[in-house]
C-alpha positions in Angstrom: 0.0 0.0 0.0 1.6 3.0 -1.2 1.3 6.2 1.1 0.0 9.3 -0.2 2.1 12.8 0.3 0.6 13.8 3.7 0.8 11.0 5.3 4.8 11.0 4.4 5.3 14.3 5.8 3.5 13.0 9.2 6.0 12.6 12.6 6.2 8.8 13.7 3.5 9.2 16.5 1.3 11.4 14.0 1.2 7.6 11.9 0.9 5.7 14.4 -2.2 7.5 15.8 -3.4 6.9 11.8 -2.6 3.2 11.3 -4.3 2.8 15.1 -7.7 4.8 14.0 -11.1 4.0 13.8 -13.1 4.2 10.0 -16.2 6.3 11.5 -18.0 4.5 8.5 -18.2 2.0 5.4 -19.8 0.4 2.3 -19.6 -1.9 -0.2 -17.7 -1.7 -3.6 -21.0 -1.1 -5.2 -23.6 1.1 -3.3 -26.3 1.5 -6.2 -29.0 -1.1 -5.2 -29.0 -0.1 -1.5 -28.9 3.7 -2.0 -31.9 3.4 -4.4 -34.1 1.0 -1.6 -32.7 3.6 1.1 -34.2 6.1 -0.6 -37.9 5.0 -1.2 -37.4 4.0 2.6 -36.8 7.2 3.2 -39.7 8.4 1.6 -41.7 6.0 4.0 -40.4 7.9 7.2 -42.4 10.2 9.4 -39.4 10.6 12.0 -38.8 9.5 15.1 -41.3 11.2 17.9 -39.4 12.9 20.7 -41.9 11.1 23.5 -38.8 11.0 26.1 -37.7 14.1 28.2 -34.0 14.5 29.4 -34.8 16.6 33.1 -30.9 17.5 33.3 -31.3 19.4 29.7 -35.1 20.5 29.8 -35.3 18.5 26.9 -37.5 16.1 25.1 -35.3 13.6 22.3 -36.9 9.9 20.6 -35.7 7.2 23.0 -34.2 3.9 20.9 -37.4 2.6 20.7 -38.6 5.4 19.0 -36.2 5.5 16.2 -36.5 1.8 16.0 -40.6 2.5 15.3 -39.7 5.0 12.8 -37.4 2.7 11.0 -38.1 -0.8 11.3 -41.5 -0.4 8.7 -39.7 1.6 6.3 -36.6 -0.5 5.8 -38.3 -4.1 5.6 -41.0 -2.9 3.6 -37.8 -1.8 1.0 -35.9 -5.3 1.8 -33.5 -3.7 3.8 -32.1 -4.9 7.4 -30.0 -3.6 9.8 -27.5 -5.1 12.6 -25.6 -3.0 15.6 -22.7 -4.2 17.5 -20.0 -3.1 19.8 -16.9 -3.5 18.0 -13.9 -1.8 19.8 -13.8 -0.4 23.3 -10.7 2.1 24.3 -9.4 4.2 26.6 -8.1 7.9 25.1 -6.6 9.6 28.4 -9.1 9.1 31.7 -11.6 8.3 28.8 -13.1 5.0 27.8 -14.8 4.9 24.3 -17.4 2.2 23.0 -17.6 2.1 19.0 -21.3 1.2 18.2 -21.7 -0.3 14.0 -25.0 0.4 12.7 -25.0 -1.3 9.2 -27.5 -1.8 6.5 -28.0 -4.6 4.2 -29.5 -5.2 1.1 -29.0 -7.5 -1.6 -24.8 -8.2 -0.9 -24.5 -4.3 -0.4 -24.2 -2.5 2.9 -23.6 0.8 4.1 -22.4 0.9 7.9 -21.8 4.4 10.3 -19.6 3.8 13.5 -20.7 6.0 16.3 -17.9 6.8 19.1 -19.3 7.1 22.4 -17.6 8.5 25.7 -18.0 6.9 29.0 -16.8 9.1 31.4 -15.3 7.8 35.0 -14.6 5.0 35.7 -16.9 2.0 33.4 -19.5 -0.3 34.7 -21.9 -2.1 33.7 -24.8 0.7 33.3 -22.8 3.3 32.0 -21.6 0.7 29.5 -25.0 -0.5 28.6 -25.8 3.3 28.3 -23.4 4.0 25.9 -24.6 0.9 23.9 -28.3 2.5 23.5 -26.8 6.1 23.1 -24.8 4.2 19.5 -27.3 2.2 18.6 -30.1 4.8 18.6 -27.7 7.9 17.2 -26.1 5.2 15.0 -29.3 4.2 13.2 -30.9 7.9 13.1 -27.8 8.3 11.2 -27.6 5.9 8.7 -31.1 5.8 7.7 -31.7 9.5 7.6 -34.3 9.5 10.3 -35.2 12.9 11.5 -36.3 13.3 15.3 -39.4 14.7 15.5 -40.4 17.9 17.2 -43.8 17.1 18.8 -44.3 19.0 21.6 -45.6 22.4 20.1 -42.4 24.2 18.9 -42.6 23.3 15.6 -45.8 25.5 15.4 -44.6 28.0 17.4 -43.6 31.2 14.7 -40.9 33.4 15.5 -41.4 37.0 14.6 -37.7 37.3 14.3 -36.3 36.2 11.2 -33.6 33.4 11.7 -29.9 33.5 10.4 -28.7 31.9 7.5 -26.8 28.8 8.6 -23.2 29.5 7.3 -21.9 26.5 5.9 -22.9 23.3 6.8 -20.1 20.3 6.5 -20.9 17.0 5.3 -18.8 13.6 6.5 -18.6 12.1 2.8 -15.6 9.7 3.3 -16.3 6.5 3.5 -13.8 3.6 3.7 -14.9 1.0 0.9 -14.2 -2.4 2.5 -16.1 -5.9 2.8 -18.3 -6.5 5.7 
C-alpha cells in the first residue's frame, strides 16, 4: 500500500495514531441497489417522535425505541435490514470509548456508520449498557436518515424574528470502501 504525500510528511506518532484509528463508516464496492431502496425508505419515514424528556437538559429527544418505530416499517417494507454491534472499546486519556456499527443490508450491499461514544469515569456495567443504547439509537438515526421529530408544540410556534442563515454546513462524505 503506497502512502500518499501527507501522510509521508506525518512525525512517527502522527502515523501511528493513523494506522491505530477507527473508519467512522463503510460500504460496499458497489452502493447503487442499496442507496436506491434507502431512498424509497426514506420516503416511507415520518421521523422518530421525541416522547422522552432528558430533566438534566429541559429537553424532550426519541428514545431507541422510537427511532427503532420510525425505521423498522420503512426499511423491511424496502428489503432492507440492519445489525448494531459493539466492535472496539478504548481508553483515550481518563476516557473509555465504545464504538457502536450500525450497518444496512441489502441484496450483498451495505452501508455501515460507526458512532464513538464517551464513558466518562470509571466504566460499569450501566454506563456501558448506556453507551450501547446512546450508539445504537444515534447510530441508526444516522444511517437511515431519520429525523427526530419535534412534537411538543415548537414546531408550530412562529418566531417574529427572522432566523440567520446557517453558514456552511459540513458534510462527512468519506467513506472507507471495504467488505463486511
Amino acid at each position: 500500500m503506497q502512502k500518499n504525500d501527507q501522510e509521508q510528511s506525518l512525525s512517527e506518532a502522527q502515523k501511528t495514531t493513523i494506522d491505530n484509528s477507527y473508519t467512522m463508516g463503510s460500504q460496499s464496492e458497489t452502493t447503487a441497489k442499496i442507496d436506491k431502496q434507502l431512498a424509497k425508505a426514506q420516503a416511507e419515514m415520518v421521523g422518530a417522535k421525541k416522547g422522552s424528556t432528558n430533566p438534566f437538559f429541559n429537553s424532550s429527544y426519541a428514545d431507541l425505541t422510537e427511532v427503532i418505530d420510525a425505521v423498522s416499517k420503512p426499511l423491511t417494507n424496502n428489503g432492507i435490514s440492519y445489525t448494531t454491534s459493539c466492535t472496539k472499546i478504548h481508553q483515550v486519556g481518563g476516557t473509555v470509548f465504545v464504538h457502536v456499527k450500525t450497518t444496512l443490508r441489502y441484496e450483498g450491499e451495505f452501508i455501515s456508520s460507526v458512532v464513538p461514544i464517551p464513558i466518562e469515569g470509571k466504566p460499569n456495567a450501566h454506563k456501558l449498557g448506556s453507551a450501547l443504547t446512546y450508539g445504537r439509537r444515534y447510530g441508526l438515526s444516522a444511517v437511515t436518515g431519520c429525523p427526530q421529530v419535534d412534537d411538543d408544540g415548537n414546531a408550530a410556534t412562529i418566531s417574529q424574528e427572522p432566523r440567520p442563515a446557517p453558514k456552511s454546513r459540513v458534510y462527512n462524505s468519506q467513506h472507507q470502501k471495504a467488505g463486511n
